[in-house]
C-alpha positions as CSV (number, residue, x, y, z in Angstrom):
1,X,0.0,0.0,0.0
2,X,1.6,3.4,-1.0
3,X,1.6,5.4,2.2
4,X,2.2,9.0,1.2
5,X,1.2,12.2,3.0
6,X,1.6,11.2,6.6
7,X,0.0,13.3,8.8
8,X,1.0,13.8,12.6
9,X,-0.7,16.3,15.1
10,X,1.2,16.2,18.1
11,X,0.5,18.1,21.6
12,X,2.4,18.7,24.7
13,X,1.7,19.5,28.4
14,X,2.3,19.1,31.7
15,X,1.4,16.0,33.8
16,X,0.0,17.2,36.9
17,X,-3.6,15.9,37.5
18,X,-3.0,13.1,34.3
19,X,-4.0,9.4,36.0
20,X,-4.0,5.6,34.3
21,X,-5.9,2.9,34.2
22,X,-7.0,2.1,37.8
23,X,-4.6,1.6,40.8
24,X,-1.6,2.4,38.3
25,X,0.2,5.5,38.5
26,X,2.1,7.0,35.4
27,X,5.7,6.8,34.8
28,X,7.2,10.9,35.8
29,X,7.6,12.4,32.3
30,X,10.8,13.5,31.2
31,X,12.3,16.7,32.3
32,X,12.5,19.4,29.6
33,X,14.8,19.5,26.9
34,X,16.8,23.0,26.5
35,X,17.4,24.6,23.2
36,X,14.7,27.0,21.1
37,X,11.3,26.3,22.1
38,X,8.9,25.3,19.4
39,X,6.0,28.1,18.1
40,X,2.8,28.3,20.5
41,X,0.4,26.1,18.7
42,X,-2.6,26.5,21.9
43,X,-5.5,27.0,20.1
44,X,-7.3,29.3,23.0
45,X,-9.2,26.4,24.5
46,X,-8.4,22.8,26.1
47,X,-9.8,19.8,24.6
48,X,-11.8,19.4,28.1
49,X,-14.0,15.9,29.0
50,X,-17.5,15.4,27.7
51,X,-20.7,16.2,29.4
52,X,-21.0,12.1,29.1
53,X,-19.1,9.0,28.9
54,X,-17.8,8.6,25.1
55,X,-19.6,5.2,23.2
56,X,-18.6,3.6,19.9
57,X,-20.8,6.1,18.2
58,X,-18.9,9.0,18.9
59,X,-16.0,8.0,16.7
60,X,-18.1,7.3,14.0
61,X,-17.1,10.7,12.3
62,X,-13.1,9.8,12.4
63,X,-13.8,5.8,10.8
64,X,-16.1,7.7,7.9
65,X,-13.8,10.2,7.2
66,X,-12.5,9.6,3.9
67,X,-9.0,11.4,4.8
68,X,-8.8,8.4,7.2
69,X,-11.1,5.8,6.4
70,X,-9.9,6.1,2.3
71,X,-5.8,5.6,3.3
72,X,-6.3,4.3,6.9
73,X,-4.6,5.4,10.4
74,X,-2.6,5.7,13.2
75,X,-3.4,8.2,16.1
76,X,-0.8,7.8,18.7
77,X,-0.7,10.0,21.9
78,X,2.0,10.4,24.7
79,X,1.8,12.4,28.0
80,X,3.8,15.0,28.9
81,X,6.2,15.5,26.0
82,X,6.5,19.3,24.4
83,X,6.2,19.6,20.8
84,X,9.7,20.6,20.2
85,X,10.8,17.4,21.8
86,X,8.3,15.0,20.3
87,X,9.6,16.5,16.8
88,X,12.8,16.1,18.1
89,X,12.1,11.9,18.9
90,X,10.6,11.5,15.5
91,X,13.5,13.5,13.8
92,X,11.4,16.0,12.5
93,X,12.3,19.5,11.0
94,X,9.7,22.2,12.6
95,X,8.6,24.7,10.3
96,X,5.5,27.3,10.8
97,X,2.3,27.3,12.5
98,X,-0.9,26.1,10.7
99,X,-5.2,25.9,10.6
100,X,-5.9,22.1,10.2
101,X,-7.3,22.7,6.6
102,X,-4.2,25.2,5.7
103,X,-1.6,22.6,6.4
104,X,1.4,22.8,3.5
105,X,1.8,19.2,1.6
106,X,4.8,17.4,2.1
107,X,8.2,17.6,0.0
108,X,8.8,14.8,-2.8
109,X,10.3,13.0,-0.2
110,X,9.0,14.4,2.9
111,X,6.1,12.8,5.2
112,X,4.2,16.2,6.8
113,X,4.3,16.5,10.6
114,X,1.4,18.4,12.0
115,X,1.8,19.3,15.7
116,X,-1.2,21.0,18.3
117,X,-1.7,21.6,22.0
118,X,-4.6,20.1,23.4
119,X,-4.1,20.8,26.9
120,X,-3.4,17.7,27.8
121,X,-1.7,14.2,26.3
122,X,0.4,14.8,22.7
123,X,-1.7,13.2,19.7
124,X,0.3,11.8,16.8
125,X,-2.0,11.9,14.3
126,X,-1.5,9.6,10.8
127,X,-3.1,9.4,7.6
128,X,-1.9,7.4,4.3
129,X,1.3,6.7,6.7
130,X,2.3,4.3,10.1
131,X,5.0,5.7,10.9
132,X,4.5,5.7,14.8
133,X,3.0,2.1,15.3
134,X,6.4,0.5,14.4
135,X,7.4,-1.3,18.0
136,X,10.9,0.3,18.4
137,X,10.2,4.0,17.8
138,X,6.8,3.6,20.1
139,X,9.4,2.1,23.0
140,X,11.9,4.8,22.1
141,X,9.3,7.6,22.0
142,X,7.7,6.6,25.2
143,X,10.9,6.9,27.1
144,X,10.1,8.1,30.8
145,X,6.2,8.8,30.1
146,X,3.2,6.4,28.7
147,X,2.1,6.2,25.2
148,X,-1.4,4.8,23.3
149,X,-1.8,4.3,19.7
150,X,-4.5,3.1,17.4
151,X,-3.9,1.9,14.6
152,X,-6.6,0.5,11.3
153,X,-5.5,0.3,7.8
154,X,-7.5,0.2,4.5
155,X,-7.7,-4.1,5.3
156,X,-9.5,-3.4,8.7
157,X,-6.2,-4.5,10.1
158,X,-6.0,-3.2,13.4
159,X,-3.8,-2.9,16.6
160,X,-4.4,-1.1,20.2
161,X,-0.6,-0.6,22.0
162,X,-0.1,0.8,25.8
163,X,3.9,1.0,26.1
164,X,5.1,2.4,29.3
165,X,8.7,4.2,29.2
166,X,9.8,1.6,26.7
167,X,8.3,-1.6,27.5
168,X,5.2,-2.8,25.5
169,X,2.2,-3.4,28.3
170,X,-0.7,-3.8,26.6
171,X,-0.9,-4.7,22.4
172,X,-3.9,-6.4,21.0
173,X,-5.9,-6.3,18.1
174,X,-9.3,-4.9,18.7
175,X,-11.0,-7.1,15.9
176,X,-9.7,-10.2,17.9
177,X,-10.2,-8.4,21.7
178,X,-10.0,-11.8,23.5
179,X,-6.1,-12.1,23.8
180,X,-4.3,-9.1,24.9
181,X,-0.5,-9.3,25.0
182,X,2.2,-7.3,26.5
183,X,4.1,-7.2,29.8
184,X,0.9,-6.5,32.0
185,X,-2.2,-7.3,29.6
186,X,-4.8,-7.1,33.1
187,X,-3.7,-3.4,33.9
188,X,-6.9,-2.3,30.5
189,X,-9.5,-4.9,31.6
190,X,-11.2,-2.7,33.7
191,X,-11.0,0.3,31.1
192,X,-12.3,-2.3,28.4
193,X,-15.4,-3.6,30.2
194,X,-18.4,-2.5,28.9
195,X,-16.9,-1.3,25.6
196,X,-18.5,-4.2,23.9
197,X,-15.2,-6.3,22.8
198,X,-16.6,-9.8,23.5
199,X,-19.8,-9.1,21.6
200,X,-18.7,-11.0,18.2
201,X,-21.2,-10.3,16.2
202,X,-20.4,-6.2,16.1
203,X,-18.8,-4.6,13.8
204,X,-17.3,-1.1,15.5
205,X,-14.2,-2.8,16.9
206,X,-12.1,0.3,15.8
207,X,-14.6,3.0,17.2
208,X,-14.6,0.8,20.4
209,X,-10.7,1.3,20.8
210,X,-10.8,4.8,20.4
211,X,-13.3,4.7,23.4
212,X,-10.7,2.8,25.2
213,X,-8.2,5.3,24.3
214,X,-10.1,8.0,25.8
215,X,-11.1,6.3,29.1
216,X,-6.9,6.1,29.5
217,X,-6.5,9.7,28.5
218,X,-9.3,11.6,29.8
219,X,-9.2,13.4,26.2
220,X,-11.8,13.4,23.8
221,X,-11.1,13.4,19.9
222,X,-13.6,15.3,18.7
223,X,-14.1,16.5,14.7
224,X,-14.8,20.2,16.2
225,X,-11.2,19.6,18.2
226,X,-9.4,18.2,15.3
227,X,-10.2,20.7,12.8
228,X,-10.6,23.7,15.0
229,X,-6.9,23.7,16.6
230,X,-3.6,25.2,15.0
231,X,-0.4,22.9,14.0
232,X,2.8,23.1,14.1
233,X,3.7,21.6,10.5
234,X,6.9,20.2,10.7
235,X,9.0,16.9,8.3
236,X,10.6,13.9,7.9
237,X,11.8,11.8,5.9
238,X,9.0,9.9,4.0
239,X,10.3,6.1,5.1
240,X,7.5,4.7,2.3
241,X,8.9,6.9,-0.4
242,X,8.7,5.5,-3.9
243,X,6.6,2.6,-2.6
């Protein structure tokens, strides 16, 4: 599959008040790295809780998308990691600050970056590109903090991941929930009851992880969110170039 125009929004902030799945708390982030700071990308508003407990339903928009749904994803976030310095782990050159439907395309070779404060957890964002779900760079990314990705491709192949400060907890895919793998598979039981996963004859498996996702994060992904927040566009290196 030719994976062109990657896509990443990525957000930083500070981990004071961010919790886990029950009776687990969070690896400390990483201190901050020194050097220029990145542009502001804070969009004037946080991307606060819901009035009411997500359901499968409310990612309904993201899986019908055809910017997604058309080249399938990979929506990755980590917790308390600045843009600068998640640019910085992904080997990314930061350019200028952009709307969501202004972003620049990429270079010939180039995947675009897109990076965005959402007052809370980073979001690594991927369209047409997986750059994020391959195991080493989620250990290495994850070093000192947690990260979640999602990941669904144009097959319906998919993959939930929970790696904490480099080891792989939790990794399962959500179309075959029953076996969970990873270092500590039991520490997203409790965040995955009630989502629906042992119901086989359903077909939202992919909206039912994003639910999942947000019960770890406390952070909705909303449309209204997505497109109404400013991004850092930054590159790298297209790794599916001329694929």
């Amino acid at each position: 599959m030719r994976r062109r125009g990657l896509l990443v929004l990525v957000a930083g902030l500070p981990v004071a008040g961010c919790t886990g799945p029950a009776g687990d708390s969070p690896p400390a982030a990483p201190a901050p790295t020194t050097g220029s700071p990145a542009p502001s990308t804070r969009s004037g508003r946080l991307w606060g809780a819901r009035a009411t407990p997500a359901v499968a339903t409310d990612y309904t928009w993201l899986v019908e998308d055809p910017k997604f749904s058309g080249l399938g994803f990979s929506l990755t976030w980590l917790r308390g990691v600045a843009p600068a310095e998640f640019a910085r782990r992904l080997g990314a050159r930061a350019g200028q600050v952009h709307p969501w439907d202004s972003l620049p395309e990429p270079g010939e070779d180039d995947a675009l970056l897109a990076i965005t404060d959402t007052g809370d957890w980073s979001l690594l964002v991927e369209y047409n590109g997986f750059v994020a779900i391959e195991d080493e760079l989620m250990q290495s990314l994850s070093a000192g903090t947690r990260l979640i990705s999602n990941y669904c491709n144009v097959e319906s192949d998919s993959r939930f991941v929970l790696v904490e400060d480099g080891t792989i907890v939790a990794d399962f895919d959500p179309t075959y929930p029953a076996r969970v793998y990873g270092s500590a598979p039991d520490r997203i039981r409790t965040e995955m009851a009630g989502l629906g996963f042992d119901d086989t004859p359903r077909r939202d498996y992919t909206e039912a992880a994003l639910v999942l996702t947000e019960r770890l994060t406390g952070v909705p992904l909303t449309e209204q969110n997505l497109r109404g927040s400013d991004y850092l566009a930054a590159a790298v290196r297209d790794p599916y170039g001329g694929r």
